[in-house]
N, C-alpha and C positions, 0 to 999 in steps of 0.2 A: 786617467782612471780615478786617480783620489778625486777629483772634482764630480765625479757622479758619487762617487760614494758619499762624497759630502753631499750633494744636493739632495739624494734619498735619504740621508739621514732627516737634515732639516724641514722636507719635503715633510715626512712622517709626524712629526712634533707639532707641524705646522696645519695639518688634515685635524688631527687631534686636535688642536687648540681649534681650530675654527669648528669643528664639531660639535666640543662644548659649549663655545660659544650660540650657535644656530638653534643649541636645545633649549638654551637660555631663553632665543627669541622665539621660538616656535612655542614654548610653552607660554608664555605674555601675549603675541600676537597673533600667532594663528601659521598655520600651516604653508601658507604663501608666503606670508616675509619671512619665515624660515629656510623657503627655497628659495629665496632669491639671495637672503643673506648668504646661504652658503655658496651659491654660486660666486655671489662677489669675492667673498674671501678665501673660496679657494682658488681663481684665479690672482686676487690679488696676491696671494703665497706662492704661488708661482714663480711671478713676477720676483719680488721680491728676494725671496730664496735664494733663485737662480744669481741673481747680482750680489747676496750675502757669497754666497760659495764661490764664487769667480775671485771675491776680494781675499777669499780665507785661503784661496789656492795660490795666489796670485805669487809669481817668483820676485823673492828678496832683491831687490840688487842695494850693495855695499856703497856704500857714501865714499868719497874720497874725500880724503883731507888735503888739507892744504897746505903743504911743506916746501 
């Protein structure tokens, strides 16, 4: 359960971020590499994410020393 919570977290931040970014390029380029940019980046967030939040979830295990 924490792993989706996390991944809708970063998911959110990440829509966002590539949003701004897309208005950035739509407003310089034009309304198609806008939508293509977004498309990219938000499946690259996706991606991405998903493999951030598997690491952030991911169970500790303890070192053992050597005695």
């Amino acid at each position: 359960m924490l792993l989706i919570v996390y991944y809708v977290i970063f998911m959110i931040a990440g829509d966002f971020a590539a949003y701004f970014i897309v208005l950035t390029v739509e407003y310089e380029c034009g309304s198609y590499a806008g939508l293509i940019g977004f498309l990219v980046l938000y499946f690259f967030v996706l991606w991405v994410f998903w493999l951030v939040a598997v690491r952030v979830t991911r169970p500790r295990i303890p070192t053992q020393s050597a005695s």
